[in-house]
C-alpha positions, 0 to 999 in steps of 0.5 A: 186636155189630157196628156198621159205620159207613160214607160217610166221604171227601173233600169240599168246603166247603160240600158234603154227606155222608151216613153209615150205620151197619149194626148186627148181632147186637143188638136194634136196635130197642130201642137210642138210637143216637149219632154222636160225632166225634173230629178230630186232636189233640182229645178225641171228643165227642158229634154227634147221637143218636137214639131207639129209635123215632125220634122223639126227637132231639138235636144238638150245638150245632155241627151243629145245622141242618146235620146231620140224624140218622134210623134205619131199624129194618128195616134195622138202620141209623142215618143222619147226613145232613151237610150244608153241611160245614166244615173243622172237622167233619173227624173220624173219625165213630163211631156208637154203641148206648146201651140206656138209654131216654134220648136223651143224648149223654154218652160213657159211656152208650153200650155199643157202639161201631163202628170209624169213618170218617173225613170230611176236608172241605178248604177 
């Protein structure tokens, strides 16, 4: 199983970034897929998740309205649209499969995890 998160850069406070996830060798359409974040010197933690089918989200209180999570099952690809960027959403962004048919944003549901990309916003 890979996933291969990719989007990550530079931008400004208050600008946009979109983020994807390519997944390979698994059954993507069967998975809840998660974002989780982690920025210097803190724990990671949960950002936004998705159903297999879409149709079920969740966020985390900090992103909520500015974020917007979505999925593409044909093409294997789960999607973090960013939008109105602060410096404290600076973190490496990491995108996750969770098989279990709950849409949850604990750490320790998800099984697969990709290698992350890191998103700097300046002030």
């Amino acid at each position: 199983v890979q996933l291969q998160a990719s989007g990550g850069g530079l931008v400004q406070a208050g600008g946009s970034l979109r983020l994807s996830c390519a997944a390979s060798r698994l059954t993507f359409s069967i998975y809840t897929m998660g974002w989780f974040r982690q920025a210097p010197g803190k724990e990671r933690e949960f950002v936004a998740a998705i159903s297999w089918s879409g149709g079920s989200t969740r966020y985390a209180d900090s992103v909520k309205g500015r974020f917007t999570i979505f999925r593409d099952n044909v093409k294997n690809s789960v999607y973090l649209q960013m939008n109105n960027l602060k410096p404290e959403d600076t973190a490496v962004y990491y995108c996750a499969a969770d098989r279990g048919p709950r849409v949850v944003g604990r750490e320790g549901e998800y099984e697969y995890w990709g290698q992350g990309t890191l998103v700097t916003v300046s002030s």
